[in-house]
N, C-alpha and C positions, 0 to 999 in steps of 0.2 A: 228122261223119265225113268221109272225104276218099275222095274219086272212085277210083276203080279197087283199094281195098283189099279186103279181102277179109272174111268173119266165117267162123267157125264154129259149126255150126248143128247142136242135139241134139233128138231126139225122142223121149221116152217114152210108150212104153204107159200109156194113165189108170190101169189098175186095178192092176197090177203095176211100175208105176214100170221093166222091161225098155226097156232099149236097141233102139229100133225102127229108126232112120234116122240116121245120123252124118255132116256134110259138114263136112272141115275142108279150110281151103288150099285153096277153089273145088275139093275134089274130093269125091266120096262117096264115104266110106270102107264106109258099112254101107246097105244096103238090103234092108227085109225083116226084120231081127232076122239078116244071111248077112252076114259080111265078106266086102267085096271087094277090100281091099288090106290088104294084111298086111307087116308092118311088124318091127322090132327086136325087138320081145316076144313073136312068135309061135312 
């Protein structure tokens, strides 16, 4: 990997495979299973 890039990082709930936590572009999109940025598709 190369220094100051970035990842995107996905969290699901174990039993329900739900979308719990979403950080893309060094920023959190979702926290909680609550978007917090809302975006093109909304």
């Amino acid at each position: 990997m190369k220094e100051s890039s970035d990842a995107d990082v996905l969290i699901l709930e174990k039993d329900t495979l739900e979308i719990a936590h979403v950080v893309a572009k060094g920023q959190q999109m979702i926290k909680d299973k609550e978007v917090i940025v809302k975006g093109t598709f909304e």
